[in-house]
N, C-alpha and C positions, 0 to 999 in steps of 0.2 A: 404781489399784485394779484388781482383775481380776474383770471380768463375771462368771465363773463361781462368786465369793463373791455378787457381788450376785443374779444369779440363783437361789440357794441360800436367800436370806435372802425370797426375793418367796415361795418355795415354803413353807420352813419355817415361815413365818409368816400365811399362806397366804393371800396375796394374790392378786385374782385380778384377770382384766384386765374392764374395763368399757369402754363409748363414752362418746364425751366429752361427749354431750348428757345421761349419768347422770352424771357428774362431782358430786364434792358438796365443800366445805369439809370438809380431814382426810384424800381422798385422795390419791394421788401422780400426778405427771405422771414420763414419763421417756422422753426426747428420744436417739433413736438415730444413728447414725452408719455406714451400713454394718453393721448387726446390730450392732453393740457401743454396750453402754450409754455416752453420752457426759456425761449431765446428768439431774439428777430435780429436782423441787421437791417440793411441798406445796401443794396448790388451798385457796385462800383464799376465795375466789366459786367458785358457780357458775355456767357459760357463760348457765343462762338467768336470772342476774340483769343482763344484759349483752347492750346491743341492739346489741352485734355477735356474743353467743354465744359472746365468748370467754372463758375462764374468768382468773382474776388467781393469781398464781403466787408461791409467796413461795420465795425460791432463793441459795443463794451461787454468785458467779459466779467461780472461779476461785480465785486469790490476794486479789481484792476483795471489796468486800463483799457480805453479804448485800443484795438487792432483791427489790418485790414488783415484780413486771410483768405484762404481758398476757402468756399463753403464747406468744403468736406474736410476744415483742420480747424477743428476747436474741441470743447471740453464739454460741448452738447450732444445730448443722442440724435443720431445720425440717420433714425427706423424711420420718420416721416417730418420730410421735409416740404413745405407749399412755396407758391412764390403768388406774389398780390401785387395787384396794380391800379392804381385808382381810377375811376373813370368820372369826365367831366362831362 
């Protein structure tokens, strides 16, 4: 994919960034790598349903399958993480 579609589409659409203790079920997570988008999901919890505050992640991993997981347990770099939320 090329970042600069996906970043098009977070604009167009007009998604904006939030903190991850506003996170809600319906927004997006999206898991950087060196500035380039490497991974997004979709927040299923929210962090403060979760007495560790982490929010639950529902995502396909690659060629595999979809999984929900904790944000902080996948096979993406973990160094910057944003959270988006659309606005109408």
């Amino acid at each position: 994919f090329d970042n600069s579609s996906i970043r098009q589409i977070l604009e167009d659409d007009k998604y904006h960034e939030i903190q991850k203790e506003d996170a809600l079920p319906g927004d997006i997570v999206i898991y950087f790598n060196e500035g380039d988008i490497e991974h997004s999901g979709i927040i299923i919890t929210a962090p403060s349903e979760s007495p560790l505050k982490i929010p639950l992640v529902y995502s396909k991993w690659g060629k595999y399958s979809e999984v929900i997981h904790l944000q902080n347990y996948c096979p993406y770099h973990q160094s910057e993480i944003k959270y988006y939320r659309v606005v109408r």
